[in-house]
N, CA, C and O atoms as CSV, one atom per row, in Angstrom:
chain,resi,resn,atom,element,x,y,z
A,1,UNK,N,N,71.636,87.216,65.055
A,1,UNK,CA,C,71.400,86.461,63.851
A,1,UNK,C,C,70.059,85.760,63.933
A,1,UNK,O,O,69.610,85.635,65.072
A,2,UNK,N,N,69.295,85.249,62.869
A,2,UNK,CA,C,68.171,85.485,62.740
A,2,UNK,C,C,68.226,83.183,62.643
A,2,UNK,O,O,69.055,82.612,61.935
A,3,UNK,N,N,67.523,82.663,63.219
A,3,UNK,CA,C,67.605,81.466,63.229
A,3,UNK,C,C,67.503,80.771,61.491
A,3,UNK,O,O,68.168,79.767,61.232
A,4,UNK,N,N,66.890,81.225,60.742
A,4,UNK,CA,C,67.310,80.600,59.398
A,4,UNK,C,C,68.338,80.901,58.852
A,4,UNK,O,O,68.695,80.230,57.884
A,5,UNK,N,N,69.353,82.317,59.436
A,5,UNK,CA,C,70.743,82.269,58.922
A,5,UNK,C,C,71.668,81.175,59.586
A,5,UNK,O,O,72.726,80.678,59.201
A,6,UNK,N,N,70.773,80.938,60.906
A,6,UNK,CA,C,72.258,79.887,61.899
A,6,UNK,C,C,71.219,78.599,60.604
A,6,UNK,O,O,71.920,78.277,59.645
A,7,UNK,N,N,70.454,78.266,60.600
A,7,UNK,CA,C,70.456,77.114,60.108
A,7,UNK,C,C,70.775,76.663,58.757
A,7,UNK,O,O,70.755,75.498,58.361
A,8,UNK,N,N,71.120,77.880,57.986
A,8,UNK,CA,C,72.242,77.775,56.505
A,8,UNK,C,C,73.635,77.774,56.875
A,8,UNK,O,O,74.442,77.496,55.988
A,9,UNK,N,N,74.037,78.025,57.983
A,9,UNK,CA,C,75.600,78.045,58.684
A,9,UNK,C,C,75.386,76.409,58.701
A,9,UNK,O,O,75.887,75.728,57.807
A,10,UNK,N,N,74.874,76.015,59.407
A,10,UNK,CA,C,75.047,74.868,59.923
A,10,UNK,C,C,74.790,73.891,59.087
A,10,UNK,O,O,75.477,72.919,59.401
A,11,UNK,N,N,74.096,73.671,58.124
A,11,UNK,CA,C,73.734,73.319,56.813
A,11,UNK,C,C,74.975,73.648,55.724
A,11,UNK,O,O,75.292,72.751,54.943
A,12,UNK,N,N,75.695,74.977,55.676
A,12,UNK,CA,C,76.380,74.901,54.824
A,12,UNK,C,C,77.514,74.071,55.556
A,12,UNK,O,O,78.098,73.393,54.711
A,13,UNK,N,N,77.978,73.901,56.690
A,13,UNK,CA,C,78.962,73.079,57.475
A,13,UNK,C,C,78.921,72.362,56.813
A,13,UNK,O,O,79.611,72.346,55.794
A,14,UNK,N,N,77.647,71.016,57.309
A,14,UNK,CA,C,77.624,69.972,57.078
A,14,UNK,C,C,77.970,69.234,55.773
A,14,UNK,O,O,78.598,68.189,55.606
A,15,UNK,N,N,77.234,70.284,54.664
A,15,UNK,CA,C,77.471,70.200,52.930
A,15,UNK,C,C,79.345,70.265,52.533
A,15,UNK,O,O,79.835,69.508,51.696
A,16,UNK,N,N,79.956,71.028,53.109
A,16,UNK,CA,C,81.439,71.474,53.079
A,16,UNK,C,C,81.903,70.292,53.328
A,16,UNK,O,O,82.627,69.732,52.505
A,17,UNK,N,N,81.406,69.444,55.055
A,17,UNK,CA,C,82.208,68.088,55.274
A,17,UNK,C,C,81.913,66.854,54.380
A,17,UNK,O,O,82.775,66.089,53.946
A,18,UNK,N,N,80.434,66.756,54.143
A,18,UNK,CA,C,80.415,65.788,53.193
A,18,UNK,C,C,80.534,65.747,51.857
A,18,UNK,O,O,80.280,64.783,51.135
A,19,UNK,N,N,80.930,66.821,51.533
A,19,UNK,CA,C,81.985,66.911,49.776
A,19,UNK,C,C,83.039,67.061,50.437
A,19,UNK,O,O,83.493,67.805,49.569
A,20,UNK,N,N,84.100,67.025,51.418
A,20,UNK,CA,C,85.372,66.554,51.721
A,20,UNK,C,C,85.296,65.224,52.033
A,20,UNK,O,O,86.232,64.554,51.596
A,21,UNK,N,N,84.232,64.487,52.829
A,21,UNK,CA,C,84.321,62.939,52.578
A,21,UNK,C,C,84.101,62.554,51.516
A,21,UNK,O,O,84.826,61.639,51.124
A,22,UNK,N,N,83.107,63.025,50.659
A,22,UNK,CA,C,82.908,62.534,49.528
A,22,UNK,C,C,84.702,62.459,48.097
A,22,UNK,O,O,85.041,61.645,47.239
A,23,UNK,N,N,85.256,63.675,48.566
A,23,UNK,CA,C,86.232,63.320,48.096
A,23,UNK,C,C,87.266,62.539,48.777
A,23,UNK,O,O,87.944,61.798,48.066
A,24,UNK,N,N,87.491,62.577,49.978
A,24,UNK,CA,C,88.497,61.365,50.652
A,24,UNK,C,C,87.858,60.026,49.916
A,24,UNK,O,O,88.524,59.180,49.319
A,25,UNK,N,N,86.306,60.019,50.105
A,25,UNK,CA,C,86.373,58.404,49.686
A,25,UNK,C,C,86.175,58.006,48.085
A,25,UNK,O,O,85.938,56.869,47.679
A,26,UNK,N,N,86.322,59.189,47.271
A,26,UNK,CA,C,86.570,58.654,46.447
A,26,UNK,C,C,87.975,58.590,46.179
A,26,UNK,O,O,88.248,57.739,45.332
A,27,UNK,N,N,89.042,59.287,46.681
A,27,UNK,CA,C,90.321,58.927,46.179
A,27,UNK,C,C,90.557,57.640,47.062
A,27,UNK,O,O,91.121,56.666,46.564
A,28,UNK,N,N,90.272,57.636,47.932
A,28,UNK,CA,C,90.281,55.695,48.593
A,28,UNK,C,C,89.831,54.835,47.401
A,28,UNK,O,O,90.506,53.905,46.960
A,29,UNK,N,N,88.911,55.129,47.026
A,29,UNK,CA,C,88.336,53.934,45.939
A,29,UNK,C,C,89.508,53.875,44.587
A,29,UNK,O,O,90.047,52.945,43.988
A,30,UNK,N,N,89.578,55.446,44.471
A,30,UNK,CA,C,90.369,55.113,43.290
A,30,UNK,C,C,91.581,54.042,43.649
A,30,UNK,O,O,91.887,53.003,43.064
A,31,UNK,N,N,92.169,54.670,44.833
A,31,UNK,CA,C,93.644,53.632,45.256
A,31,UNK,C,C,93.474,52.316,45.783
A,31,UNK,O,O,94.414,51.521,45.781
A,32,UNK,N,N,92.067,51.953,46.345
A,32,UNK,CA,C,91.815,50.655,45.706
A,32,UNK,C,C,91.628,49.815,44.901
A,32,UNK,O,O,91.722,48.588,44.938
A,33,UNK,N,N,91.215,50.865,43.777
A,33,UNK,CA,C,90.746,50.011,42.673
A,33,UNK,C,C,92.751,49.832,41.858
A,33,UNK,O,O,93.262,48.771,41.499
A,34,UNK,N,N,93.302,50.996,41.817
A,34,UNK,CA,C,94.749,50.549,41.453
A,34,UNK,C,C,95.278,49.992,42.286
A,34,UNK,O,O,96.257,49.326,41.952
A,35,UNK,N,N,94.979,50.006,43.362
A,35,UNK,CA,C,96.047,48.392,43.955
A,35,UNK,C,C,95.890,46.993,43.604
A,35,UNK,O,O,96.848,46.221,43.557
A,36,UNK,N,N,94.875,46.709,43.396
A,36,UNK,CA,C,93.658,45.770,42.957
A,36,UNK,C,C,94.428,45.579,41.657
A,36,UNK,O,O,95.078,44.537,41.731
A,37,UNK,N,N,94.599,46.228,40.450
A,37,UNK,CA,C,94.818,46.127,39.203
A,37,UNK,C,C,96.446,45.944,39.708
A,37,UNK,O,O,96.938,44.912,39.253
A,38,UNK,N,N,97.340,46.721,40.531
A,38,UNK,CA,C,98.762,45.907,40.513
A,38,UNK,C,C,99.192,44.821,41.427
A,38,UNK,O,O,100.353,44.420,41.504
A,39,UNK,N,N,98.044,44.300,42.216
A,39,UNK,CA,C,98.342,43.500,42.498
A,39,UNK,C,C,97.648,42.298,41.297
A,39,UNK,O,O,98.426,41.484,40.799
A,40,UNK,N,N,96.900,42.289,41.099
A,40,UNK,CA,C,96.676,41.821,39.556
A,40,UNK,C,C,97.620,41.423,38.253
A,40,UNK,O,O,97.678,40.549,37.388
A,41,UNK,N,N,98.421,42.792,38.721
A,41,UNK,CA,C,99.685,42.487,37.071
A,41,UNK,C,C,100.702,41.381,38.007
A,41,UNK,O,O,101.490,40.735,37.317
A,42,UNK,N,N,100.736,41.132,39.457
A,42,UNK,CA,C,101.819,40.740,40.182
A,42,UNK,C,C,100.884,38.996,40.865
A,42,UNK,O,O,100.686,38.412,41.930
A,43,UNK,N,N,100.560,38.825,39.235
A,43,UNK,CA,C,99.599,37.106,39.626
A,43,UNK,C,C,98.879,37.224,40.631
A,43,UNK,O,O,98.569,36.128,41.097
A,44,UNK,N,N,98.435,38.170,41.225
A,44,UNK,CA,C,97.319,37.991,42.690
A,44,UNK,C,C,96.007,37.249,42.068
A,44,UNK,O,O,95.769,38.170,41.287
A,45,UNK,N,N,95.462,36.759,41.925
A,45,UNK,CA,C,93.889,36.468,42.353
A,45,UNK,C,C,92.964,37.141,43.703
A,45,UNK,O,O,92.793,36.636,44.812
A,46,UNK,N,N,92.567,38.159,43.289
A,46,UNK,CA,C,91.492,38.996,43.815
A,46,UNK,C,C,90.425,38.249,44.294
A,46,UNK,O,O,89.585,37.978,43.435
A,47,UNK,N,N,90.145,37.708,45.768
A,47,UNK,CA,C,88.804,36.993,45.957
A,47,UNK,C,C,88.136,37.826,46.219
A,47,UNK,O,O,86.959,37.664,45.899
A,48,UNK,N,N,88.381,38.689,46.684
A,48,UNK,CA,C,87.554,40.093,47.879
A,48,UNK,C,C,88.069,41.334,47.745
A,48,UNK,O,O,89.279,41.550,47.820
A,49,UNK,N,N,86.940,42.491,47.481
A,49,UNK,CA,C,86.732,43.978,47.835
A,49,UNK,C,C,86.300,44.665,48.727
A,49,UNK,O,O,85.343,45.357,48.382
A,50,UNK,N,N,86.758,44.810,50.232
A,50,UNK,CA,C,86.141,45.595,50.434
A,50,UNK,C,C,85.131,44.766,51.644
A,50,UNK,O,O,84.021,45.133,52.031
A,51,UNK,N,N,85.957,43.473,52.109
A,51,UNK,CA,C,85.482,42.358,52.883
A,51,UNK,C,C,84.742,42.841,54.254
A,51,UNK,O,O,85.592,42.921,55.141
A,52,UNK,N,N,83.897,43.068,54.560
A,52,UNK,CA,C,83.440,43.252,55.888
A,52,UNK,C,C,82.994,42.221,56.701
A,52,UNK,O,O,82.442,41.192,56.313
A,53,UNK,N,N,83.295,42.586,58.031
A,53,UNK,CA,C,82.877,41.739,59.798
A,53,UNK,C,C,82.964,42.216,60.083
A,53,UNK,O,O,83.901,42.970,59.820
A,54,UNK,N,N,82.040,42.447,61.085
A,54,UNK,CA,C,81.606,43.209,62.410
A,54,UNK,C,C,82.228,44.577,62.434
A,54,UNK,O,O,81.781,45.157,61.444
A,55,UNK,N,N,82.971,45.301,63.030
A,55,UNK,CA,C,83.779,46.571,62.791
A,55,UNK,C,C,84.854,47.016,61.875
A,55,UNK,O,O,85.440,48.061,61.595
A,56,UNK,N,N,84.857,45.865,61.557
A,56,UNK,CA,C,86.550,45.590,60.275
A,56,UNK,C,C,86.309,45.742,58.999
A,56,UNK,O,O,85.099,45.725,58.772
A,57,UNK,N,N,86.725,45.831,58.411
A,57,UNK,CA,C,87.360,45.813,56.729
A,57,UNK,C,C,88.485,45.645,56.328
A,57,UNK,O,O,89.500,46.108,56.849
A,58,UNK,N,N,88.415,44.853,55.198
A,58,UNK,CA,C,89.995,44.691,54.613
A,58,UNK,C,C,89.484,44.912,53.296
A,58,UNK,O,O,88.637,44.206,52.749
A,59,UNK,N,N,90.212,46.247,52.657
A,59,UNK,CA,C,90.285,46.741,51.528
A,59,UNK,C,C,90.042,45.180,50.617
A,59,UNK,O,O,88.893,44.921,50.259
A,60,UNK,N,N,91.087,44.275,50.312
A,60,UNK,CA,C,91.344,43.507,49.191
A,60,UNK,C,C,91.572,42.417,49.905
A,60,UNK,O,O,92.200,42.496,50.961
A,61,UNK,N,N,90.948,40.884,49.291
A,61,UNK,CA,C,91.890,39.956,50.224
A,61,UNK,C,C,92.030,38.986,48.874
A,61,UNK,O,O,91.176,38.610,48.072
A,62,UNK,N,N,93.577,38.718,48.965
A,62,UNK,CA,C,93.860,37.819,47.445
A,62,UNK,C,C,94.739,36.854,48.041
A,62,UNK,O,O,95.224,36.862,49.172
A,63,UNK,N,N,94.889,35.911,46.986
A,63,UNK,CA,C,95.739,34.805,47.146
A,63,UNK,C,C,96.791,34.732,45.589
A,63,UNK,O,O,96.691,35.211,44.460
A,64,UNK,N,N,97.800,33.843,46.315
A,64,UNK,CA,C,98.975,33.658,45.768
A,64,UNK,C,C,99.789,33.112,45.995
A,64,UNK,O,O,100.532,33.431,46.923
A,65,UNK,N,N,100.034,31.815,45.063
A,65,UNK,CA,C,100.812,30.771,45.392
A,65,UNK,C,C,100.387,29.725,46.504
A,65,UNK,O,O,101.046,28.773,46.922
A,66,UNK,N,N,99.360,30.063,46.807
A,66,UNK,CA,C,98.368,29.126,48.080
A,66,UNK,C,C,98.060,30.223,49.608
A,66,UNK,O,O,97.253,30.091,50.528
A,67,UNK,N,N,99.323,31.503,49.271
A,67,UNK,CA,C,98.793,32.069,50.497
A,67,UNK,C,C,97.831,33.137,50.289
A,67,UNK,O,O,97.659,33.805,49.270
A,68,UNK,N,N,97.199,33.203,51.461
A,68,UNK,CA,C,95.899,33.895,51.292
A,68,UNK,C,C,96.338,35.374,52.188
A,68,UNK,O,O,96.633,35.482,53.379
A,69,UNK,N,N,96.261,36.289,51.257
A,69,UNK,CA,C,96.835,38.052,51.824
A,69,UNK,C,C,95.958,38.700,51.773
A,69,UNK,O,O,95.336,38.916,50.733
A,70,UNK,N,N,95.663,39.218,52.990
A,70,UNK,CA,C,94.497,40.073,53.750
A,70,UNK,C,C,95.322,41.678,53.296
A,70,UNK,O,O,96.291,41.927,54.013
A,71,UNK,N,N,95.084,42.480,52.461
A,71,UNK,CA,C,95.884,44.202,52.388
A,71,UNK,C,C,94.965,44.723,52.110
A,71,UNK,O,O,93.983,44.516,51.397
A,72,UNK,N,N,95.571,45.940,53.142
A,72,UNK,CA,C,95.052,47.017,53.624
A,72,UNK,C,C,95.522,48.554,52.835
A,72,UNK,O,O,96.652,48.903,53.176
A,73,UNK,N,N,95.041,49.213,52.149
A,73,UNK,CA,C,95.160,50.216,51.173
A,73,UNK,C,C,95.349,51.497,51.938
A,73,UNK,O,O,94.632,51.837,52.879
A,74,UNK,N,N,96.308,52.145,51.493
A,74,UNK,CA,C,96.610,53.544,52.324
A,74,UNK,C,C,96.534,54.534,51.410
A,74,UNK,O,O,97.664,54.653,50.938
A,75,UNK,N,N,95.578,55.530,50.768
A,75,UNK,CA,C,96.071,56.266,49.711
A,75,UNK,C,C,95.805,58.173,50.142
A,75,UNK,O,O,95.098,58.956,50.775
A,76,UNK,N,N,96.684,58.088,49.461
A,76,UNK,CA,C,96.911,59.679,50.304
A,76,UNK,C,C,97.097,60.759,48.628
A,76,UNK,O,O,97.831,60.359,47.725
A,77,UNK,N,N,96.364,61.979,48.525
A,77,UNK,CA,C,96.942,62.857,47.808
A,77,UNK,C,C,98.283,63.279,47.700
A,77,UNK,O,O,98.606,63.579,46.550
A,78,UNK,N,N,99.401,63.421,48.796
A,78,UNK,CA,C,100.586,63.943,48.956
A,78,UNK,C,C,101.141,62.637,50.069
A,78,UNK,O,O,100.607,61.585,50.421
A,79,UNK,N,N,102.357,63.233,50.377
A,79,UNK,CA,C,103.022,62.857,51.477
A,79,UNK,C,C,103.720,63.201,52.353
A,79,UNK,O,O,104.574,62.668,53.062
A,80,UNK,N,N,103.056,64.657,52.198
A,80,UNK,CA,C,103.403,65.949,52.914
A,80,UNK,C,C,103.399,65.450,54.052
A,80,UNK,O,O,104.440,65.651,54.676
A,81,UNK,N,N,102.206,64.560,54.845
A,81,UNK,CA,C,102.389,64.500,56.191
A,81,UNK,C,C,102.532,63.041,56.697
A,81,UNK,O,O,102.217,62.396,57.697
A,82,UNK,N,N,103.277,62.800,55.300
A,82,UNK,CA,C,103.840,60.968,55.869
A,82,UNK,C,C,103.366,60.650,54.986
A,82,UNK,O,O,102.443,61.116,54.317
A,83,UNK,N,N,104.332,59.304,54.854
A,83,UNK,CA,C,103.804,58.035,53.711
A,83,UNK,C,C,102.550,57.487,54.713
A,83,UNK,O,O,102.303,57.563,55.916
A,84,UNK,N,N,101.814,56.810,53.361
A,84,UNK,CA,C,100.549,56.359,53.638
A,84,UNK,C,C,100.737,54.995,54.400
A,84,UNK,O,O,99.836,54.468,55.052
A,85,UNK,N,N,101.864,54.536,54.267
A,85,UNK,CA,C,101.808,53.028,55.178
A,85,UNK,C,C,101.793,53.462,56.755
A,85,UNK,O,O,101.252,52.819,57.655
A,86,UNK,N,N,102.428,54.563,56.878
A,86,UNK,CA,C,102.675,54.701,58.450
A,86,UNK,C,C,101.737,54.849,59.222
A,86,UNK,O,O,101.834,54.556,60.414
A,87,UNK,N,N,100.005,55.623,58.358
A,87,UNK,CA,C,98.807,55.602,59.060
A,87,UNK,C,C,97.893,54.202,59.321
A,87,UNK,O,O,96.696,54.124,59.597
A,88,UNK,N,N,98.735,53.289,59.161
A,88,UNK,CA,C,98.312,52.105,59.601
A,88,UNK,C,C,98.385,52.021,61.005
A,88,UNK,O,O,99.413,52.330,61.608
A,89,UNK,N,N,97.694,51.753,61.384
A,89,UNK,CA,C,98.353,51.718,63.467
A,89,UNK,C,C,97.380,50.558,63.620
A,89,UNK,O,O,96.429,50.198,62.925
A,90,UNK,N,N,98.130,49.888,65.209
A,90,UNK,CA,C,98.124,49.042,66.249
A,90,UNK,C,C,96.118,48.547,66.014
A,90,UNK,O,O,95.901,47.363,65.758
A,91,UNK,N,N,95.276,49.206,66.093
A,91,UNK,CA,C,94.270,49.156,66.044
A,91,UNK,C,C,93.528,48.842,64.666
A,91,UNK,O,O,92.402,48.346,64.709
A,92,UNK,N,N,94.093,49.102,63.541
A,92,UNK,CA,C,93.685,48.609,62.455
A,92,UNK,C,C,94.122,47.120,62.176
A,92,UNK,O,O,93.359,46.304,61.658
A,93,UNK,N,N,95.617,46.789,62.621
A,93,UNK,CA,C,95.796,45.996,62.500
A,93,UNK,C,C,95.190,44.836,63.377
A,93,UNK,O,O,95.246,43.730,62.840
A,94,UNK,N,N,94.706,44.881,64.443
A,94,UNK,CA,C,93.874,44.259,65.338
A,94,UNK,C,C,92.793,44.282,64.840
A,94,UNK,O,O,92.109,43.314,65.172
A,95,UNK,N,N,92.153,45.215,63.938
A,95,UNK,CA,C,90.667,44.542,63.227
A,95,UNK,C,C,91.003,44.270,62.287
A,95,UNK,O,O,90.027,43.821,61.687
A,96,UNK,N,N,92.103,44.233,61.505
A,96,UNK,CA,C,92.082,42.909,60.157
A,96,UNK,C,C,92.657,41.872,60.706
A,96,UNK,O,O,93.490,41.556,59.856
A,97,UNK,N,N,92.749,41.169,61.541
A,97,UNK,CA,C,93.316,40.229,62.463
A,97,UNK,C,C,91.930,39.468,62.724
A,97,UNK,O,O,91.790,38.282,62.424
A,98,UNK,N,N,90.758,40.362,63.398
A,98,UNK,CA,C,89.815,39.841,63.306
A,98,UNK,C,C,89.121,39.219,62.509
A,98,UNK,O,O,88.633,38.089,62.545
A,99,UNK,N,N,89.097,40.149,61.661
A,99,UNK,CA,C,88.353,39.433,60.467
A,99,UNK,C,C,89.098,38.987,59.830
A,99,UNK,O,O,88.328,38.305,59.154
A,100,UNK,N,N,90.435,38.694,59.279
A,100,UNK,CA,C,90.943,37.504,58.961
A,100,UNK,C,C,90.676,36.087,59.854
A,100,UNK,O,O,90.722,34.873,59.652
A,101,UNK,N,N,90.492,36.639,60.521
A,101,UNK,CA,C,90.135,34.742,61.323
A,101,UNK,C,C,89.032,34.522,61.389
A,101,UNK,O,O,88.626,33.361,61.445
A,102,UNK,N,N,88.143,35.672,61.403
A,102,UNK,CA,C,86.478,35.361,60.863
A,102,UNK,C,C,86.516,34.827,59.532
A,102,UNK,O,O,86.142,33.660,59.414
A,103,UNK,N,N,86.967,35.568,58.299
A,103,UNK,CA,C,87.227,34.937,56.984
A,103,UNK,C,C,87.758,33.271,56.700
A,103,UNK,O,O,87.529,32.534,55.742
A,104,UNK,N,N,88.460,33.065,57.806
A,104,UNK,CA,C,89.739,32.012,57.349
A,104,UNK,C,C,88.804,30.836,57.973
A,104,UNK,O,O,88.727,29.693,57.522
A,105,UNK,N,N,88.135,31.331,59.060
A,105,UNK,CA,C,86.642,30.307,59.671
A,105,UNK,C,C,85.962,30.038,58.923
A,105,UNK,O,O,85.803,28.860,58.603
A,106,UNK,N,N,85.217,31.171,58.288
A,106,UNK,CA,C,83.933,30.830,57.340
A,106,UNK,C,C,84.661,30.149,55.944
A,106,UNK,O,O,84.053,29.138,55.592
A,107,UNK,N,N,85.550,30.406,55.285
A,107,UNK,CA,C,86.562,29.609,54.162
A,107,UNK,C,C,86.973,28.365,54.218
A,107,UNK,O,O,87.052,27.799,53.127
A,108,UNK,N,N,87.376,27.521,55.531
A,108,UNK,CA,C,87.425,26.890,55.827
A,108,UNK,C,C,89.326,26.949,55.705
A,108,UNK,O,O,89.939,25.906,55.932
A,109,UNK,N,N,89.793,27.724,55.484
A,109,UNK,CA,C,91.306,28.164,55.413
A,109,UNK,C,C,92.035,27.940,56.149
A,109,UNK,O,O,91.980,28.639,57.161
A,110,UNK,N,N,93.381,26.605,56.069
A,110,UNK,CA,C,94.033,26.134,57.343
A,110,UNK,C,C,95.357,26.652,56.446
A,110,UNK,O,O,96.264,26.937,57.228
A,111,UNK,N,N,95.621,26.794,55.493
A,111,UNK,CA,C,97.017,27.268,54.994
A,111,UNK,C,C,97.633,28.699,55.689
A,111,UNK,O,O,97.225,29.351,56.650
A,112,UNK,N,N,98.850,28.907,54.736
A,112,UNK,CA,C,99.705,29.785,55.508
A,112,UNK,C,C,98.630,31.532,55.184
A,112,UNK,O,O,97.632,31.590,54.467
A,113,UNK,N,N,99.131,32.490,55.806
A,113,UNK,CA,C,98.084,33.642,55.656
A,113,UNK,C,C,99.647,34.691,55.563
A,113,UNK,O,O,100.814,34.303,55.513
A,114,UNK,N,N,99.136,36.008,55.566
A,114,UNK,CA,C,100.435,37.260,55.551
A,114,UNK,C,C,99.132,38.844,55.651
A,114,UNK,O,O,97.912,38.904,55.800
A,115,UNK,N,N,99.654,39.344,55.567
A,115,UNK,CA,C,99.008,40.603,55.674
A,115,UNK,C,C,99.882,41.649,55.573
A,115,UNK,O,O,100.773,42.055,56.319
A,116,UNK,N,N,99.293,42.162,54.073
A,116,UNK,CA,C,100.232,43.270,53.034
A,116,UNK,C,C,99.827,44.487,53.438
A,116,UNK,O,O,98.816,44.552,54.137
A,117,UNK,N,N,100.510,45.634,53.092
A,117,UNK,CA,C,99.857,46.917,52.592
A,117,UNK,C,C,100.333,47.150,51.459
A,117,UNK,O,O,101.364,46.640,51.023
A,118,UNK,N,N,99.291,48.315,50.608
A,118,UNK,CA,C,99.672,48.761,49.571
A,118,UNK,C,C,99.562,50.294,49.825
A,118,UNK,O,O,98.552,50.742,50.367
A,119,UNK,N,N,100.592,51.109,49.439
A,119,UNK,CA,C,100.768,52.692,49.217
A,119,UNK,C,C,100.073,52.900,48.653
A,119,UNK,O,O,99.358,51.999,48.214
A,120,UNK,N,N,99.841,54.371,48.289
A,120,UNK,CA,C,98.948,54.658,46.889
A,120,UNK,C,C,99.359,55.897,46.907
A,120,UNK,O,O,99.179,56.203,48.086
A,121,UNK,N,N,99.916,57.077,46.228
A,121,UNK,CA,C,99.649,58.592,46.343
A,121,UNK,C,C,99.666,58.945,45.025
A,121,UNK,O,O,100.541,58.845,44.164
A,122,UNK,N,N,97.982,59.596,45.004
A,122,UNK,CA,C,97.658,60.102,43.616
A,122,UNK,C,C,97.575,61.338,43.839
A,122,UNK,O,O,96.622,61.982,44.279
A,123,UNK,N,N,99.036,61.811,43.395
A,123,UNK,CA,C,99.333,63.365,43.542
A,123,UNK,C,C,98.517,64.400,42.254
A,123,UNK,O,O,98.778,63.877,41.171
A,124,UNK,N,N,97.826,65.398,42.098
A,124,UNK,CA,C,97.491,65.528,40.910
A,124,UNK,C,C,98.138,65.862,39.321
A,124,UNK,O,O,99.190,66.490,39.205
A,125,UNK,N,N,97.751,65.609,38.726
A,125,UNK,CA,C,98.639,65.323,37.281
A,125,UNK,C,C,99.885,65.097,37.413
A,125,UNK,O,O,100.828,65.842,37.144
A,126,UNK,N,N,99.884,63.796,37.937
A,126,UNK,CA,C,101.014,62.510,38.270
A,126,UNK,C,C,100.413,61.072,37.849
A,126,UNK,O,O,99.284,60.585,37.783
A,127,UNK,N,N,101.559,60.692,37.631
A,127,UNK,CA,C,101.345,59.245,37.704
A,127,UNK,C,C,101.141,58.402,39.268
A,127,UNK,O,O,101.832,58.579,40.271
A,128,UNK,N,N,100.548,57.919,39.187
A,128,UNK,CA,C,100.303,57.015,40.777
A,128,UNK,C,C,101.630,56.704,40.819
A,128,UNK,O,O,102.414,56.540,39.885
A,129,UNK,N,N,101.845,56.624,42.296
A,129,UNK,CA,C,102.960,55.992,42.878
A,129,UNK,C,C,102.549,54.851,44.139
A,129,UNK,O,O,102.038,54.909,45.257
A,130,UNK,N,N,103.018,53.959,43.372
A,130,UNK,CA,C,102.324,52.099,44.274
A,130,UNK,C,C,103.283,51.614,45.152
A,130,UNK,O,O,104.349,51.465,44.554
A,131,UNK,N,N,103.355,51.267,46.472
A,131,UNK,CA,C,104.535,51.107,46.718
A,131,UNK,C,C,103.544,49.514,47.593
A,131,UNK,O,O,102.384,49.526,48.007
A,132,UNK,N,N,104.693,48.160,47.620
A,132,UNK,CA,C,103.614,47.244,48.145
A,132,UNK,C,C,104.782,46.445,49.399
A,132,UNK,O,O,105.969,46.168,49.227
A,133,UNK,N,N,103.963,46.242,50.588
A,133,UNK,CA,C,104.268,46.185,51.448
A,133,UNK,C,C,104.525,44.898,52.042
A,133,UNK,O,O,104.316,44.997,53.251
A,134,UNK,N,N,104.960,43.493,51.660
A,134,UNK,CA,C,104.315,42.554,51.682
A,134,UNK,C,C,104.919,41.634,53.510
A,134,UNK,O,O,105.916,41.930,54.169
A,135,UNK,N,N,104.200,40.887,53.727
A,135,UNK,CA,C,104.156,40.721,55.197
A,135,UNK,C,C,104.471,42.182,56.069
A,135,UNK,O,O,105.141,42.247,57.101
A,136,UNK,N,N,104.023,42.951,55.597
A,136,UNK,CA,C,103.965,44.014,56.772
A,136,UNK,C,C,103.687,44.327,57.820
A,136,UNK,O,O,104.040,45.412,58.282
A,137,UNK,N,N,102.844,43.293,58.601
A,137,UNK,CA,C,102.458,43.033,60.011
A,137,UNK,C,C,101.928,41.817,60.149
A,137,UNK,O,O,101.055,41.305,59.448
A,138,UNK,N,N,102.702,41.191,61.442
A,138,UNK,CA,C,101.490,40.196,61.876
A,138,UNK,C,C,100.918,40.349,63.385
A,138,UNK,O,O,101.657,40.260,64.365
A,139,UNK,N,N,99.763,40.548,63.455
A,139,UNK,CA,C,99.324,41.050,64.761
A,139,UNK,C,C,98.829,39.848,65.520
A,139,UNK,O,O,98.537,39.893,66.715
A,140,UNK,N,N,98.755,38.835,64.812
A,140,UNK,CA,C,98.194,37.769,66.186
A,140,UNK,C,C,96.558,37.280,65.573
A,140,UNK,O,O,95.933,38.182,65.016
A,141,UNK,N,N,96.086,36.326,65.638
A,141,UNK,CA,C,94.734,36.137,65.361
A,141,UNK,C,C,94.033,35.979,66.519
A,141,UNK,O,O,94.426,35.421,67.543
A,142,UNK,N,N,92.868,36.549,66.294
A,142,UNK,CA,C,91.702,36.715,67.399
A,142,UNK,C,C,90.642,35.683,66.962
A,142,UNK,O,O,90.385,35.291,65.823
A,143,UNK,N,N,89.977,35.269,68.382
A,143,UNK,CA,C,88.956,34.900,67.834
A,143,UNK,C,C,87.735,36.141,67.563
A,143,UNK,O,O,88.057,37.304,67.316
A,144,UNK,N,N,85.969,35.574,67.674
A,144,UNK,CA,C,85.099,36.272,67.192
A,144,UNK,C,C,84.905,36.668,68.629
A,144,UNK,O,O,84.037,37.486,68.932
């Protein structure tokens, strides 16, 4: 093979993976942006999208009723290979832990806290299916 065919192989690779990320992250956005809107119909106050520190993110962080809920968005096309809450693991929850106590520092936030998930599976030509998770983990707060 002739080196400008390996370098359209390898080129077309790369193009293939980033229109499959490009679609993973846009169906993430979409199932953020509808969690966002039902946690919305369910009195949340939305302070944060999409909150970043250091290695972490927390999709949404809202309050309600005085407590302040750090959730984490799981959205999946199907559920062929599991509900979307279950790809939460040990390690995610240890970096929204982090940065909840980075957040709750810089806020100046001594009240009570929780940490939700929200489902999401936008199967195609379906209606979303929201499923919400509320105190779904507490992993412990870290410092920085």
């Amino acid at each position: 093979m002739k080196a400008g065919k390996d370098r359209n192989f390898v080129f077309g690779s790369r193009l293939i993976y980033i229109i499959r990320m490009a679609k993973h992250n846009l169906l993430g956005k979409k199932g953020e942006d509808i969690a966002a809107l039902f946690l919305k119909e369910k009195d949340y106050l939305i302070l944060e999208k999409n909150w970043r520190w250091a290695k972490a993110e927390v999709d949404i962080i809202a309050l309600k009723g005085g407590i302040l809920v750090f959730v984490e968005v799981k959205t999946r096309a199907s559920d062929f290979f599991g509900a979307p809450e279950e790809f939460v693991d040990e390690r995610k929850e240890a970096l929204m832990a982090r940065a909840a106590s980075k957040y709750m520092s810089l806020r100046e936030h001594e009240g009570e806290i929780r940490f939700d998930i929200v489902s999401v599976i936008l199967a195609e030509n379906k209606k979303p299916v929201v499923e919400h998770f509320e105190d779904a983990f507490f992993p412990g707060l870290f410092g920085e």
